[in-house]
N, C-alpha and C positions, 0 to 999 in steps of 0.2 A: 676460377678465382678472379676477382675484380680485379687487386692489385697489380696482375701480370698483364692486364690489357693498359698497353701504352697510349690509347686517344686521348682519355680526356687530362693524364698529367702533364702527359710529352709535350703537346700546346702549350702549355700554359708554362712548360719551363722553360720552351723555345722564346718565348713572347718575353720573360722576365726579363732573360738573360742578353734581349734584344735591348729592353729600354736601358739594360743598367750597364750595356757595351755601345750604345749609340746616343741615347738621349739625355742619362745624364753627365757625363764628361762635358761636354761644349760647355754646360749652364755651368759645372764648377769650375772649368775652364777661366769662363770668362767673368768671374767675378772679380772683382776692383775692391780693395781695402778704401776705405774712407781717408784713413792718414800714412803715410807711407811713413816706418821706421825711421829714425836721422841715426848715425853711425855713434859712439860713444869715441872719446876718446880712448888711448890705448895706454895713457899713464893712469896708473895703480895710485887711488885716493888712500892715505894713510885714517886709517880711524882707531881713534885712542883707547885703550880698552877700559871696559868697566869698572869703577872703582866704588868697590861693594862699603857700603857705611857700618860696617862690623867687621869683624877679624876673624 
């Protein structure tokens, strides 16, 4: 049976699991945001509730 011979998958899942444990980490690593977050303040803005124009 094809399926039970390991050459030609087994490569090919040594090889994926190569790029996606070695090569792509560093690249998402090293990516840089464009604008860096600023903190919000931590006091609580009151907002007035909706005041519906029917009863």
């Amino acid at each position: 049976m094809p399926q039970l011979d390991p050459s030609p998958w087994f490569a090919m899942l040594i090889f994926s699991w190569l790029v996606f444990l070695i090569v792509i980490p560093p690249k998402v690593m090293a990516h840089v945001f464009s604008n860096e977050p600023t903190l919000q303040s931590a006091e609580k803005r009151f907002t007035d509730p909706w005041t519906w124009p029917w009863p």
